[in-house]
C-alpha positions as CSV (number, residue, x, y, z in Angstrom):
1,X,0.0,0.0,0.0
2,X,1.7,3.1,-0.8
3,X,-1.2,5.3,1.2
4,X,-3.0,5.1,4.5
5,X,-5.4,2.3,3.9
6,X,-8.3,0.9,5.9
7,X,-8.5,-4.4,5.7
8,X,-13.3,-14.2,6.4
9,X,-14.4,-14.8,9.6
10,X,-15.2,-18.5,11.3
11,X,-15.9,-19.9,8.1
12,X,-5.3,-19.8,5.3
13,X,-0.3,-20.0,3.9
14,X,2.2,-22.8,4.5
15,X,4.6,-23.8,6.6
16,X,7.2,-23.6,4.2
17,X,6.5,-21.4,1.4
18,X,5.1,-23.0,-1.6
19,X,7.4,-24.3,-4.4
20,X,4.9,-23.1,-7.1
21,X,8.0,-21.1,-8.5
22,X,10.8,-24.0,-7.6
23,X,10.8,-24.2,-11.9
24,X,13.1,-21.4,-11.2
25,X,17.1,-21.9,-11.5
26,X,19.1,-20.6,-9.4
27,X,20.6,-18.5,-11.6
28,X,17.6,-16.9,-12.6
29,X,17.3,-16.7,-8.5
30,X,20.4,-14.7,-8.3
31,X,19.0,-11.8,-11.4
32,X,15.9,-11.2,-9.3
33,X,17.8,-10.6,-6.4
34,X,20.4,-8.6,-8.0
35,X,17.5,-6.6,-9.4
36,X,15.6,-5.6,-6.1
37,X,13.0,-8.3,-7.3
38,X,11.2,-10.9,-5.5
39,X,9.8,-14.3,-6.7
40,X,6.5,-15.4,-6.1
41,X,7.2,-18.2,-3.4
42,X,9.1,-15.1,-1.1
43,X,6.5,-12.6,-1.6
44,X,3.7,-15.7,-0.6
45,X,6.0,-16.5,2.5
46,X,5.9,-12.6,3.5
47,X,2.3,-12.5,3.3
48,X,2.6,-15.6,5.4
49,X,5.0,-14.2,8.0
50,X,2.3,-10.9,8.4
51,X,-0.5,-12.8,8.6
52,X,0.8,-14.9,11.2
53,X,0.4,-12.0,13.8
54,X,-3.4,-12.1,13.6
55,X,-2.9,-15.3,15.8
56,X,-1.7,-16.1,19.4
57,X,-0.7,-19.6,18.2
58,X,1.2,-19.6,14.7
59,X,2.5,-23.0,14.9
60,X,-1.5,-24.1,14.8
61,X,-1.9,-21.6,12.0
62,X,0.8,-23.1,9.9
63,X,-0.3,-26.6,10.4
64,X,-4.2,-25.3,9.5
65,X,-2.8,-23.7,6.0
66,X,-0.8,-27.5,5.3
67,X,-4.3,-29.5,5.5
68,X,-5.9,-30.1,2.3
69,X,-8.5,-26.9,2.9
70,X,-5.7,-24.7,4.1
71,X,-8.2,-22.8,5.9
72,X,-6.6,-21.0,9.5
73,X,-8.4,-19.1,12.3
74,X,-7.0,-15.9,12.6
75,X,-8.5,-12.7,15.6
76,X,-9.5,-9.9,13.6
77,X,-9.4,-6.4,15.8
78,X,-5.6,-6.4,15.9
79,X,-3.5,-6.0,12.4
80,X,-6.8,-6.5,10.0
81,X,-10.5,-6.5,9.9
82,X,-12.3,-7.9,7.1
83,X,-15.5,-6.1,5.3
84,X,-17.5,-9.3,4.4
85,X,-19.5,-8.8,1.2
86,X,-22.4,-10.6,-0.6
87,X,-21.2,-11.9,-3.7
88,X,-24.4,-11.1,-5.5
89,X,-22.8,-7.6,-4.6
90,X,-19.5,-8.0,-6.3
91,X,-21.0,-9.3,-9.2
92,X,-23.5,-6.4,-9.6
93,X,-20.2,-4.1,-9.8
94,X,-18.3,-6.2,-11.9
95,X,-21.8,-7.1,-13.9
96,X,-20.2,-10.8,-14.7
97,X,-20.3,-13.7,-12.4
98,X,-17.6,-15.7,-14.2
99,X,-14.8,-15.8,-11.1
100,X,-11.7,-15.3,-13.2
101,X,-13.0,-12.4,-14.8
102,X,-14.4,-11.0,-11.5
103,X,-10.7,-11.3,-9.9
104,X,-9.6,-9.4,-12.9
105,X,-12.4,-6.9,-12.3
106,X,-11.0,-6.8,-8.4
107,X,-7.4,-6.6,-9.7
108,X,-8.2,-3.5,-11.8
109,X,-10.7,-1.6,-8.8
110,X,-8.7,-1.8,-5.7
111,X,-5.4,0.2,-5.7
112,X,-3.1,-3.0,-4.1
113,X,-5.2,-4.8,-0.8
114,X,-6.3,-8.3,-0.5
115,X,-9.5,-9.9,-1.3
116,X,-10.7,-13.8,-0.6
117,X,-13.4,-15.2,-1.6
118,X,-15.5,-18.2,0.2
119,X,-16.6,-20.5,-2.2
120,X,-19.3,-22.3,-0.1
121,X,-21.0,-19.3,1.3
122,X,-20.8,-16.7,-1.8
123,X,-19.3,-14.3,0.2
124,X,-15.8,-11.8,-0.4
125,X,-14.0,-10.9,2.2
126,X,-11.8,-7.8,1.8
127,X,-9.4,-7.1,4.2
128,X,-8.3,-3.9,5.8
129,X,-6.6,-2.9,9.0
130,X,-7.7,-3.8,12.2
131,X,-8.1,0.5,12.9
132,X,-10.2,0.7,9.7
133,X,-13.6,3.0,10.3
134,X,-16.8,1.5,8.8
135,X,-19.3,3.2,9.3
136,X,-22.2,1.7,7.2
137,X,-24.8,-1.4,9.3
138,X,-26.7,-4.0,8.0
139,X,-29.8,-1.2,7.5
140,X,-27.9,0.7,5.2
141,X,-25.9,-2.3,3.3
142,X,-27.4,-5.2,3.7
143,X,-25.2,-8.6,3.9
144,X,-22.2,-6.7,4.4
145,X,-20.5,-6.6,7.9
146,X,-17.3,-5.6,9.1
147,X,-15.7,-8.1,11.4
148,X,-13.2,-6.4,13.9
149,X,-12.6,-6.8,17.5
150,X,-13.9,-10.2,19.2
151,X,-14.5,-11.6,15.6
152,X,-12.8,-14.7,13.9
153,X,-12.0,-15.1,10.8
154,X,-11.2,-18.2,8.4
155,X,-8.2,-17.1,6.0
156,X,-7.4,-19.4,3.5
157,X,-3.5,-20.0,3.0
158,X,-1.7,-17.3,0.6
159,X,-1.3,-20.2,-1.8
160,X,-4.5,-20.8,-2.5
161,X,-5.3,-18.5,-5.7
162,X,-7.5,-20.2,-8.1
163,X,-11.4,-20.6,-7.5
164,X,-11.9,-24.2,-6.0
165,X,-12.0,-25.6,-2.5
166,X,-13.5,-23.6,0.2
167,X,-12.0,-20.5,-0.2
168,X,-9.2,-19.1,-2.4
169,X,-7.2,-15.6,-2.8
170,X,-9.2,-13.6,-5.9
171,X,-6.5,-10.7,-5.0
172,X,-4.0,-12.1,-3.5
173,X,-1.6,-10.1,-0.9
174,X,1.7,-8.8,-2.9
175,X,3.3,-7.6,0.5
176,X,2.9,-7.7,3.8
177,X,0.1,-5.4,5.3
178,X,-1.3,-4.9,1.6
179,X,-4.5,-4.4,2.5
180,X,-8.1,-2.8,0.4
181,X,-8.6,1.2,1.0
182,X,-12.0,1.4,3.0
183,X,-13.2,4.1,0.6
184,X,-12.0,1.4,-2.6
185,X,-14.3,-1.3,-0.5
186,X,-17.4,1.1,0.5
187,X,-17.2,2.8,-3.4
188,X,-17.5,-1.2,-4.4
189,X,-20.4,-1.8,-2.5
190,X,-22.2,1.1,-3.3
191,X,-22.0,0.2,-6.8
192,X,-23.1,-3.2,-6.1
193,X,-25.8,-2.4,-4.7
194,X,-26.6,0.4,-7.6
195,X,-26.3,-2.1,-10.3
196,X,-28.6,-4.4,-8.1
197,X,-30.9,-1.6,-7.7
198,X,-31.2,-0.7,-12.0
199,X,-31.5,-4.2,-12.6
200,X,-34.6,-4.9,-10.5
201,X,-32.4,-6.6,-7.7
202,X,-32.8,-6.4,-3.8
């Protein structure tokens, strides 16, 4: 995030990071660093690291992201909260439903952040930090909550980015503590829920 920003719940990245970029020789290692680049695997194991302080017990975390739904418990309230949103919502804005394209909507409409989506309950979950002021209830959106303080929240692990399973990165997190502008997230759902609104929708 390169400006003040604002970030599931009970419904998350690996022990060790990934090898979804071990293809990579070591040469081609020693460029990227030489270049002030990153690869893939140690921008997913930063991600990792961060998200790891949403949790008293990090050990449990990481053994939570290495089962086969790689779904952790992590406290919301302290470095994130999450804005949960309908995804008849998202789709409104991004007037498609077809979840590739939607992530690519996503990519394009938030400036940076981190967005998940939970496959079995239809709901996005964009996070923002744990300070983040939302303002908005149930009355004015409805279906869309902001879980902070005393709220848990089921993060699927940073590996995790294509739509199957229970819940998978649709914008993944590039770096740690990238997370979604409130303003990005509120301007979303009011658009949602505008598109909803032409289109005869509730």
């Amino acid at each position: 995030m390169t400006r003040i920003g604002t970030t599931q719940e009970t419904t998350a990245a690996p022990t060790d990071p990934d090898p979804v970029d071990s293809e990579l020789h070591e040469d081609d290692a020693g460029v990227l660093e030489a270049a002030g680049m990153t690869t893939l695997r140690e921008r997913q194991f930063a991600a990792t690291s961060w998200l790891l302080g949403a949790t008293d017990d990090p050990a449990l975390a990481r053994r939570q992201w290495d089962e086969p739904g790689g779904i952790a418990l992590l406290a919301c309230g302290g470095i994130l909260a999450a804005v949960r949103i309908p995804a008849h919502l998202v789709w409104a804005a991004a007037k498609m439903d077809e979840l590739e394209k939607v992530d690519a909507f996503l990519g394009q409409w938030f400036d940076g952040g981190a967005v998940f989506m939970d496959l079995h309950s239809h709901l996005y979950y964009a996070l923002v930090p744990g300070s983040a002021a939302w303002r908005w209830s149930d009355r004015h959106f409805p279906g869309v909550e902001c879980l902070r303080r005393d709220s848990y929240l089921g993060v699927p692990s940073i590996r995790l980015t294509e739509p199957r399973g229970r819940a998978y990165w649709c914008l993944p997190m590039q770096s740690p503590g990238d997370l979604c502008y409130v303003d990005e997230v509120e301007a979303l759902v009011r658009a949602g829920r505008a598109a909803r609104a032409e289109g005869g929708g509730r």
